[in-house]
N, C-alpha and C positions, 0 to 999 in steps of 0.2 A: 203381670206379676201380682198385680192386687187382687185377679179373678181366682187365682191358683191359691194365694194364700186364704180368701174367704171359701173356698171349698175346703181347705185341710182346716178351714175353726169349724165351719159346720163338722165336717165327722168328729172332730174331738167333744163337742160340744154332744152331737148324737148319742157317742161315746156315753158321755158322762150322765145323759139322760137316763139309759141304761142303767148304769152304775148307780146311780142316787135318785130315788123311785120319786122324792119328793122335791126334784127341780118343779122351777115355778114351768110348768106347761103352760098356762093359760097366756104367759108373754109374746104379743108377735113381732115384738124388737131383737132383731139379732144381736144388737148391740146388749142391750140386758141380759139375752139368752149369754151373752159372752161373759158378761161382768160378775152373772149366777155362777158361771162354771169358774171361773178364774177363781173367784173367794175361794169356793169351795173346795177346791186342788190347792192353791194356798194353807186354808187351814188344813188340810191334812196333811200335809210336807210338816207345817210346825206342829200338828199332836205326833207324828212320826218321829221329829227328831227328838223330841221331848222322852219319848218312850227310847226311843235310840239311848239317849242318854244314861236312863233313868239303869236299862241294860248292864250299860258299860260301866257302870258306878256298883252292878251289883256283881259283876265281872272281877273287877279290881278288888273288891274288898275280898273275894273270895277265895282269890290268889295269896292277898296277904293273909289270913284264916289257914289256907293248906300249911304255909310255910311255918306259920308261928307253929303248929301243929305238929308239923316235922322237927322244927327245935325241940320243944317240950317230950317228944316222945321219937329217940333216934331210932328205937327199935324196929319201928315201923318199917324202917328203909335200911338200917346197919344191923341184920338179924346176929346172935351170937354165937362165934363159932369156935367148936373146942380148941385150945391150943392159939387161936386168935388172939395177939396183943392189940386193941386199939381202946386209944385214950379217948376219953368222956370226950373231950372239946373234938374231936377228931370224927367222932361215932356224928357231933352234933353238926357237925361242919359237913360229913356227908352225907346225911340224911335229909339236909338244907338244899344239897346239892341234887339228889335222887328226887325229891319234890317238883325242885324247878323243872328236870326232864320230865318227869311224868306229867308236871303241864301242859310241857313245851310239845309233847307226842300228843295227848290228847284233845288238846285244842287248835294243833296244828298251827304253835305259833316260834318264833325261834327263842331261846334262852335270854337270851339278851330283852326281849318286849317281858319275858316272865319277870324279870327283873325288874324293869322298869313299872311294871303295875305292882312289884312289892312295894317299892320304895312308895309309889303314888299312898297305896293304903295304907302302909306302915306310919308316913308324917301325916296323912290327914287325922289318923284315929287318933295321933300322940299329941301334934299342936294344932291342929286347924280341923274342931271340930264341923264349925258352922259352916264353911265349905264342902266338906263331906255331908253335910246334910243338904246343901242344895244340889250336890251332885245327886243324891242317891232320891230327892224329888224328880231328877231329869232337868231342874233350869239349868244348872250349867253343864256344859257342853264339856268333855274330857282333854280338849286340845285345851282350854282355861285352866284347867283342874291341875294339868300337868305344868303349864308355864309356872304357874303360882306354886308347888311343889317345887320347883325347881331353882329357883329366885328366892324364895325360903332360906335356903340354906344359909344365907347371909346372918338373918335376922336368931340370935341365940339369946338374948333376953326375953323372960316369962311376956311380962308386962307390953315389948314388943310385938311376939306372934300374937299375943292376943289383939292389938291394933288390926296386925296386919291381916288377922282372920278375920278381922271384921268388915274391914272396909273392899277386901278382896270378894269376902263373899257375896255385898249388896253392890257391887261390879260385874257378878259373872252373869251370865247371858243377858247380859245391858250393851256391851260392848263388843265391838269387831277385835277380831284376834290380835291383831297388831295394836291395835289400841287397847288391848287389854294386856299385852306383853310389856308394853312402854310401860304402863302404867306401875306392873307387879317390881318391875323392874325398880324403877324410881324410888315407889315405897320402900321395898327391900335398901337398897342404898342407904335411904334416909333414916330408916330406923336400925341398920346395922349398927352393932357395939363391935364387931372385931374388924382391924383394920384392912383395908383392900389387898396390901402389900400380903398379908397372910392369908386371904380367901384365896388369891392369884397363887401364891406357891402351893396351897393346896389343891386348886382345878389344874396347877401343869403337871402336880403328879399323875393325869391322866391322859395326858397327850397320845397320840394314837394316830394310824391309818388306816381305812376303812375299804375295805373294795364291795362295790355291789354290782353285782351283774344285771345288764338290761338287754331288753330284745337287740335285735339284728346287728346281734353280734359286736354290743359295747358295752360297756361299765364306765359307772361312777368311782373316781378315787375320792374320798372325804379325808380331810387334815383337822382334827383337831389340837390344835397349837395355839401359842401367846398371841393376843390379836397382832401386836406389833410386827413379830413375824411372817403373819399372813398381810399387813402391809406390804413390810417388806417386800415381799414375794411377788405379790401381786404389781410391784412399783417398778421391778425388773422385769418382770413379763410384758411387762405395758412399752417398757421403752427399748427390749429387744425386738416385739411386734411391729411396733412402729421404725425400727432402722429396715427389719424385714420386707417389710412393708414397702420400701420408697426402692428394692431391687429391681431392676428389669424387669418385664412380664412377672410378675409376681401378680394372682389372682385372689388371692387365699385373704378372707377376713381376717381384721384386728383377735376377734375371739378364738380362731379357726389359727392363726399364728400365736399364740400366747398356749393353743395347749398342743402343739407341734413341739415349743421350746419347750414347754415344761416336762414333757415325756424324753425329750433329747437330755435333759438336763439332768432327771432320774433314773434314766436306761444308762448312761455314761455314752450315750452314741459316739462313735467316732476316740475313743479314748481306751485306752489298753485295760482299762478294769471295766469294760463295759458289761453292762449284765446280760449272763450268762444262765441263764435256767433250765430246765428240765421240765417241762410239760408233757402231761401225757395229752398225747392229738393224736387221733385216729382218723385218719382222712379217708372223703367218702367217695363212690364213683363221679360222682358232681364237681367234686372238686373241693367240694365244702368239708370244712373238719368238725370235729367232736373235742373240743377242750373240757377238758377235766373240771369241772367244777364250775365253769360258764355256760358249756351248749356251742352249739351253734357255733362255727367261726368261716366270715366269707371267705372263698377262692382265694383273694388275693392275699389275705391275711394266713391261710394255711400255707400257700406256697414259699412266702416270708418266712414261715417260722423252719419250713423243711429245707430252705436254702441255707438259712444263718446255724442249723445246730450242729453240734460239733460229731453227735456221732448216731449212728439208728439199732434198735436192738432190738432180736428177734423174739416173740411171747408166748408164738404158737407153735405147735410141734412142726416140725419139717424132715423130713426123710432124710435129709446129708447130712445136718447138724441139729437134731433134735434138741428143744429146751429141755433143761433138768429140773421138772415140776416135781419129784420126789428126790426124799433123800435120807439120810438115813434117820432109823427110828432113834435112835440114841443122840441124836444129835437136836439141841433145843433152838437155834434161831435158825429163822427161814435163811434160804440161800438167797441172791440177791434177784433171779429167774422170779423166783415163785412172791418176791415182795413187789417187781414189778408186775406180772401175770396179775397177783390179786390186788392190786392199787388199780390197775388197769382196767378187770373187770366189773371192781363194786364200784368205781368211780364213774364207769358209763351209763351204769344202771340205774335209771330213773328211782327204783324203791329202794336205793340205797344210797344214795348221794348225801342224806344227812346228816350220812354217820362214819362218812369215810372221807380223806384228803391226801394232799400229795405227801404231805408229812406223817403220814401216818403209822402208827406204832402196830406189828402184827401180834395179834391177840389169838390166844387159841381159846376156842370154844369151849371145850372140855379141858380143864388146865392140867399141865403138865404134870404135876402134883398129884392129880387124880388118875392118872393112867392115859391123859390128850397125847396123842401123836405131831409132829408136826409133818402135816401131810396139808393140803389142797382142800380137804373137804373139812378141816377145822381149824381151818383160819381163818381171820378177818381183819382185814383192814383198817383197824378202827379209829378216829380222831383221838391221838393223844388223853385228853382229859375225859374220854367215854373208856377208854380202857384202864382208866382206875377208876373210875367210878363200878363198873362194870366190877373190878378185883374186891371191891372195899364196901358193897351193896346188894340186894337183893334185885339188882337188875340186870336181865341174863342180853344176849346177843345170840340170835344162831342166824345161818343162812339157810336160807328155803332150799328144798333142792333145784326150783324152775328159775334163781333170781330173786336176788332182793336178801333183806335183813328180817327176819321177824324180831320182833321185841315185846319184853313182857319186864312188869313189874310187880311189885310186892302188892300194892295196892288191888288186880286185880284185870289192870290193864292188858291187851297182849293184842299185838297187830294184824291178826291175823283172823280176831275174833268176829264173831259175828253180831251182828243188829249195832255196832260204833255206829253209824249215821243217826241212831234217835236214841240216846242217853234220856236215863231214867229220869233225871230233873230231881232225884230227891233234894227236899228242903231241910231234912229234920233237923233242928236245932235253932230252926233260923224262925223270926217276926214274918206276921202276914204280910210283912213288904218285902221277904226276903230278903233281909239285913238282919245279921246278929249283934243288936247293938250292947252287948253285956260282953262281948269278946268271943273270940273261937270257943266252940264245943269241945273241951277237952279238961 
């Protein structure tokens, strides 16, 4: 073992000789030759992350810059149209909204992270400046940047954030993340003026459940709830686990029995309101399904879902009972064929999954108003809140005709276009550091 590991430090070591013309040659100690290469792969991880940093501080600021942008100027995104009523706050509100997508497509991030970098940049520029200037050097790292943004919120006294910008920012890349999270935490507590009982009613107006899908065919559920709660919860899982746990042959871990119950628990398993859904699953010669909006679902899991549903519906044409994928031209909502047919189709389709769901609301392409049919070839599927933005902006939806969404915005954007992999980089308006530190260009 120790002969195999000194052969794979000499090539890395060869490697790096290579690499960095001025390793000391002259050493005939492998251990030195080793202790050369190690600093020096060292220090480039940390001018790496520093630059990483330095990035991602210019990332976020940039974010909050489009949006202020988009406030101050709705037109940009809410063009005017004759006969058009929409109120100033409304124009401002979508063109807020139109920004974050045109982010969220061009940087290929979801809305929810566009958001999250406004907010970062919007409280650094407003209270904590000296933060934002270590971020946008690169020392502190964006997971710091973020905790202390977040933890903030408490602190609504001038005189406060200013403490708290202070002492937060000669802490950030001083400390390991947990120990910079306790910390922010703490501070904030301590210098808060409004009482906890009021920040708590304020963070449960946001209580929520999260689903994200993960490989081989699982997902995470996230509960954002009252911590007590998720005691709670957690204190009955533990002690339903453990009576489980002491049955006969029973194999199954404490962890492995705690989220058994907890899916029993929220399915209504075994209980006359149990839940009852509507998935679209295409099952494949393997055996394996295509859920909607997940991927992937193993055999056993596809076979479960086609044994428990209550009924099966035909999408594709068939010679004895043909679907009715057309209908009449006078008639404005799809028929219920043609909203599963196309929830079906853009939902399986990889270049359109981002912008279609089970819930989703059918938009016609060319609007009805304008002479749209509702026919097959100008529908879409679209997520509820993409099909008013879509009605109420300058951001269009069509479908390809081989598949897929194309999308295009006011800005300039359009999915389909050519050279998106190397974006021009223009800076104009922005410092040689590429920070505009005098506010957005507008």
């Amino acid at each position: 073992m120790e002969i195999g590991f000194a052969d794979r430090m000499d090539d890395l070591i060869d490697e790096a000789d290579i690499l960095h013309s001025d390793l000391d040659l002259e050493s005939n100690s492998s251990e030195d030759r080793a202790m050369d290469g190690i600093q020096r792969t060292l220090s480039v991880a940390e001018s790496r992350q520093w630059a990483a940093n330095r990035e991602e501080a210019l990332l976020v600021m940039a974010v909050g810059d489009t949006l202020a942008i988009a406030r101050a100027h709705p037109e940009i995104y809410v063009p005017h149209r004759p006969g058009a009523k929409v109120r100033d706050s409304d124009a401002v509100n979508f063109s807020e909204r139109g920004a974050v997508f045109d982010l969220a497509v061009r940087l290929h991030l979801s809305e929810q992270t566009v958001r999250r970098h406004q907010h970062v940049a919007e409280t650094l520029d407003a209270a904590m400046p000296l933060l934002r200037d270590r971020f946008l050097a690169g020392v502190a790292p964006y997971v710091q940047v973020r905790t202390a943004v977040e933890a903030a919120s408490a602190v609504t006294d001038p005189s406060g954030l200013a403490r708290y910008d202070s002492e937060l920012a000669d802490a950030a890349g001083r400390m390991a993340p947990g120990a910079f999270r306790r910390a922010a935490l703490a501070l904030a507590g301590k210098l808060a003026t409004e009482p906890l009982q009021a920040r708590h009613d304020r963070a449960l107006d946001a209580r929520r459940i999260e689903v994200e899908p993960t490989p081989d065919a699982m997902a995470w559920m996230h509960l954002y709830i009252a911590a007590v709660d998720a005691v709670r919860i957690d204190a009955r899982l533990s002690r339903t686990a453990v009576r489980m746990g002491n049955e006969p042959g029973q194999s199954r871990t404490k962890a492995q029995l705690k989220a058994d119950a907890a899916v029993a628990w929220l399915a209504g398993d075994g209980t006359p309101t149990a839940a009852i859904v509507r998935p679209y699953l295409l099952v494949n010669p393997d055996g394996t399904g295509d859920l909607q909006g997940f991927g992937l679902v193993d055999p056993a899991g596809a076979g479960k879902s086609l044994r428990d549903c209550p009924s099966f519906g035909r999408l594709y044409r068939d010679p004895i009972r043909p679907a009715r994928l057309t209908i009449d031209r006078n008639t404005y909502r799809p028929n219920k064929v043609q909203r599963d047919w196309l929830t079906l189709r853009y939902g399986l389709d990889p270049d359109a999954t981002d912008f279609v769901s089970i819930d989703a609301e059918i938009d016609h392409v060319h609007e009805r108003q304008h002479g749209g049919m509702t026919e097959i070839e100008n529908l879409l599927p679209l997520k509820p809140r993409l099909h008013r933005l879509k009605s109420m902006t300058g951001i269009t939806f069509a479908a390809r005709p081989h598949g897929g969404i194309r999308v295009t915005t006011p800005t300039g954007y359009d999915s389909d276009g050519l050279g998106r992999d190397r974006p021009d980089g223009d800076s104009s308006g922005y410092d040689s550091d590429g920070y505009n530190r005098d506010g957005p260009p507008f």
